[in-house]
Phi, psi and omega in degrees: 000321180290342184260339166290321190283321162345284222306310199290330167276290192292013184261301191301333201265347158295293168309297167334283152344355203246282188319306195318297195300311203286353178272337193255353197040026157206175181341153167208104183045060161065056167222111159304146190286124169277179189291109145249169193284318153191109187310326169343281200315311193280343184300323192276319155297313162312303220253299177321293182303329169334282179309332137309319125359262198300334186282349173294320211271297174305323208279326186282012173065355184298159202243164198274345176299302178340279170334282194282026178255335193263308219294329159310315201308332178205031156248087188251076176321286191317341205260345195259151170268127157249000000 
């Protein structure tokens, strides 16, 4: 059970870096911004998920020891290629 809700924070918190980047036009923990057709229009969507994201994160009860013992195990920025 613990390795599924793990599996399950670092696929959101991999997305949270991705919206990030893409609201910032740049790098967010080594992950470069993909190409879109126009951020403007889309920034305001990125950030509702985001804040689902996390309140999604928050709601699994995990304590912030918890949180920074899993997050390494598979939020390897330096590892993705663009």
């Amino acid at each position: 059970m613990t390795q599924k809700l793990g599996k399950q924070i670092r696929g959101k918190t991999y997305q949270i870096i991705v919206h990030l980047a893409r609201i910032l036009g740049q790098a967010v923990a080594d992950y470069q911004p993909d190409h879109q057709q126009n951020p403007g229009r889309d920034r305001s969507h990125w950030w509702q998920e985001i804040k689902e994201w996390l309140r999604q994160i928050r709601d699994m009860g995990w304590s912030e020891k918890q949180l920074l013992r899993e997050l390494p195990k598979g939020v390897r920025p330096s590892k993705r290629k663009t």
